[in-house]
C-alpha positions in Angstrom: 5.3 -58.5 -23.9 4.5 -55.2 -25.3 7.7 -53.5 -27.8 8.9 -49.7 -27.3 11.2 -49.1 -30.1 13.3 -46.1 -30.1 12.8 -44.7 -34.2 15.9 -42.5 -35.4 14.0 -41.2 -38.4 15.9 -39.3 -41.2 14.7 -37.1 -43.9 16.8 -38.3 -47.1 19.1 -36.2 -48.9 18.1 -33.2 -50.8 17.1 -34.3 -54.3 17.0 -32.1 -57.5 13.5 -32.2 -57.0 13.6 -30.7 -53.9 16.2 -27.7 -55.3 13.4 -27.5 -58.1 10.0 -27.2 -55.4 8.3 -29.8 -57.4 6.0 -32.3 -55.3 8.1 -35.4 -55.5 5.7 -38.7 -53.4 6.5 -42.0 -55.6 8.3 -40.8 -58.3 12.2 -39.7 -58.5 15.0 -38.0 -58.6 18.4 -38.0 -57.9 20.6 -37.0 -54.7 22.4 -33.5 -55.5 26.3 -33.2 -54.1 24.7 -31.8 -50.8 22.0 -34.6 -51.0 25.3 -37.1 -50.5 26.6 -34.4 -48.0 23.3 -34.7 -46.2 23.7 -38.6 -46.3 27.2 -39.0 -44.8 26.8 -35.9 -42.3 23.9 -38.0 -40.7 25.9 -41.2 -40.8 28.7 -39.5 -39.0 26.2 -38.2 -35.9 24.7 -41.9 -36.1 28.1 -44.0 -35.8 27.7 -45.1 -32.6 24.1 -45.4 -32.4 23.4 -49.6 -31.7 21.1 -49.6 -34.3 19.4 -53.5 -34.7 17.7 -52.7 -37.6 16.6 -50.5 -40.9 14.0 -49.5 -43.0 13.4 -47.2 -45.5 10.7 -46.1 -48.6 11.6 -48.6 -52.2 12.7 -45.2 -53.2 15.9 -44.4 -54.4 16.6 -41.5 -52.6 15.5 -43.0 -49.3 17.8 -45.5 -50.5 21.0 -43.8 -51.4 20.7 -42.3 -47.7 19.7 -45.5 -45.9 23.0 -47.0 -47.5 25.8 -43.9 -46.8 24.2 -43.8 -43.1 24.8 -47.7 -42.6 27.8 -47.5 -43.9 29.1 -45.5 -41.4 27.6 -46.9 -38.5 29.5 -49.2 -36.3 26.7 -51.7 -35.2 27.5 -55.3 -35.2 27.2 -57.3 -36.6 26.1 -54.9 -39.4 22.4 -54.0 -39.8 20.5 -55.3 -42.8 18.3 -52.7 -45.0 14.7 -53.5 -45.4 13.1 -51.5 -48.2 9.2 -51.3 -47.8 6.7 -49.5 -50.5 4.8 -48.3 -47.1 7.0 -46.3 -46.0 6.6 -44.1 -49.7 6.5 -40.4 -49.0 2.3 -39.5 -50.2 1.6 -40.2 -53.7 0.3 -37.3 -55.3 -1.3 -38.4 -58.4 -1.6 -36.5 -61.3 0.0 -33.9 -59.5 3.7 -35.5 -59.3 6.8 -33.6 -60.3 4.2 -30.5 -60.6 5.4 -27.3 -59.2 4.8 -27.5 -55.2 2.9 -23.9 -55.4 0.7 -24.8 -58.9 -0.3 -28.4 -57.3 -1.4 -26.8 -53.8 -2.9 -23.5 -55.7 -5.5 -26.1 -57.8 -6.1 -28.2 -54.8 -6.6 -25.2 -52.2 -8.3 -22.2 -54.2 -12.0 -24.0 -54.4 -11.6 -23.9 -50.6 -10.2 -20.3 -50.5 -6.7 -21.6 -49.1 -4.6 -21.4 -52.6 -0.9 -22.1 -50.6 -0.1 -25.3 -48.6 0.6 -23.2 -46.1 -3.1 -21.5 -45.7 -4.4 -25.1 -46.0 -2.8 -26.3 -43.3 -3.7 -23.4 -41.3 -7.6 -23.1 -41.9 -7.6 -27.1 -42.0 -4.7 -29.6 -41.6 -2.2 -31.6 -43.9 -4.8 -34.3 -43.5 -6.7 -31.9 -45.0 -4.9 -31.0 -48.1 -4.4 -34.7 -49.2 -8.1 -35.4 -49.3 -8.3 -32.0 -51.3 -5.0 -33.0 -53.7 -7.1 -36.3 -54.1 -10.3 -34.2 -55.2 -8.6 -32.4 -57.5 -6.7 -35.1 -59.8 -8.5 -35.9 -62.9 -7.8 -39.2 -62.2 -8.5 -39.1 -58.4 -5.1 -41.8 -57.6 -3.6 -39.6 -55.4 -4.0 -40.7 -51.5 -6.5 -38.8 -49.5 -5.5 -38.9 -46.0 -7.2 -42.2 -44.8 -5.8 -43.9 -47.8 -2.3 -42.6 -47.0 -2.4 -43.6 -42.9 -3.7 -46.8 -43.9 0.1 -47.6 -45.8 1.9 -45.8 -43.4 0.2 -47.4 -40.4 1.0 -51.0 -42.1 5.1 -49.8 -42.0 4.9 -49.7 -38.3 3.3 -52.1 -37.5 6.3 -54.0 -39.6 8.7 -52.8 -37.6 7.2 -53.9 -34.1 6.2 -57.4 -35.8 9.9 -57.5 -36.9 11.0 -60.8 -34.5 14.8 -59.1 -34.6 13.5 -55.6 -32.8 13.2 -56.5 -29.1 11.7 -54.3 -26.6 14.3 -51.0 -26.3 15.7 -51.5 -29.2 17.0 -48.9 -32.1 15.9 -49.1 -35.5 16.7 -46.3 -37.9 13.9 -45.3 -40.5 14.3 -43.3 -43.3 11.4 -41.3 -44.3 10.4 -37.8 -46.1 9.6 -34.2 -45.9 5.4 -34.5 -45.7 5.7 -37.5 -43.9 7.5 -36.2 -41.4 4.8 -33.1 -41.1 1.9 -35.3 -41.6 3.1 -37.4 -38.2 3.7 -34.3 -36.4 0.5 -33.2 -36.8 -0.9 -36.3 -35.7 1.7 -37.3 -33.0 3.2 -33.6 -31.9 0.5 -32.4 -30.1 0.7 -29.0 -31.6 4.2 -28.5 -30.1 5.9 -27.7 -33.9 5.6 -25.5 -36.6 4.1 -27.5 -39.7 4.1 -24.3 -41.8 8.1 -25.3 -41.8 9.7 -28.4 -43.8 11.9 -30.5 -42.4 15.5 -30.0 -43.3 17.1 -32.8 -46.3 19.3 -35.2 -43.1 17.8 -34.3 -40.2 16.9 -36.1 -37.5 13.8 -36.9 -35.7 12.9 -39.5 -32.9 9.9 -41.4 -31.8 9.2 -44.1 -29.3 7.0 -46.6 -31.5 4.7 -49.0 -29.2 1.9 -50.6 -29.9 -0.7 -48.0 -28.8 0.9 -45.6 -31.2 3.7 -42.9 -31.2 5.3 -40.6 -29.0 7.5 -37.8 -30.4 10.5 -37.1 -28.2 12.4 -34.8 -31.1 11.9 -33.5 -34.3 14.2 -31.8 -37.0 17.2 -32.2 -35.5 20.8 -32.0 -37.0 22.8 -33.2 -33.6 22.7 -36.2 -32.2 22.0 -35.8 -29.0 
């Protein structure tokens, strides 16, 4: 019988990273005081959510969030915390911890779009990762294919998972251009992807095996 999981997909907390607009895919950095804030604020909305199980990126700051929202969440018995590398946010290469605006600038001006913003416009965020890729002299961050490939492995995790039964819960927590880079894939043009996601918010998907269906996106209520 075919699985349709509910995902409750959270952006972690806001790192210093994030305060500092530095790209920030498989390396690090640590929550901030509002990071932890984001953390238990999105626990408290998901208390009484039955979640059966969780996953998150082997990040630390997927992590941290994963932990603060479990810990607050009345499921029993309690849900266990499965850490997978493929759920990473994109790896950017040479380009990690650069400045958000120098990495896109060298990755978008040969193509005349020198913002993220004007890349995704005149192309996609698919786009941008194949041009990221191009420009690191060592050519190891993902291009897009490379990146959906990982990604695409994490799901189908989830719906192999033999304790996820059909109608199930699972939470997932995820990050800022991953969370673009499936709504412009799954959103049907229906969101602005000029716009991050905000550090704790909330986003759902019904994950089955013929792909995903967003039903919400960037949300900080429970609803």
């Amino acid at each position: 019988m075919d699985k349709e999981v509910t995902l409750y997909v959270v952006r972690h907390g806001q790192t210093y990273f994030n305060i500092y607009n530095k790209l920030q895919g498989w390396s690090n950095s640590p929550l901030t005081d509002n990071g932890i804030a984001d953390a238990k604020a999105a626990g408290e909305r998901l208390a009484a959510v039955p979640f059966v199980a969780a996953y998150c990126s082997d990040t630390t700051r997927a992590e941290q969030t994963a932990g603060m929202i479990l810990a607050a969440n009345q499921s029993q018995p309690a849900v266990h915390l499965t850490a997978l590398p493929e759920f990473r946010e994109e790896f950017y290469g040479y380009y990690e911890g650069t400045d958000m605006a120098q990495a896109w600038y060298v990755a978008g001006a040969p193509h005349g779009t020198p913002t993220f913003k004007a890349i995704e416009e005149k192309y996609s965020i698919g786009q941008a990762k194949d041009f990221l890729k191009a420009a690191d002299p060592f050519h190891q961050a993902e291009d897009n294919q490379e990146y959906w490939t990982r990604v695409d492995r994490g799901f189908a995790a989830i719906l192999a998972n033999p304790a996820v039964h059909d109608g199930d819960k699972v939470l997932l927590i995820s990050h800022g251009n991953t969370l673009l880079s499936l709504m412009e894939r799954y959103g049907q043009g229906r969101y602005d992807l000029s716009v991050r996601p905000a550090n704790g918010s909330l986003t759902k998907l019904r994950l089955t095996a013929d792909g995903i269906t967003v039903l919400s996106y960037n949300e900080k209520d429970e609803k």
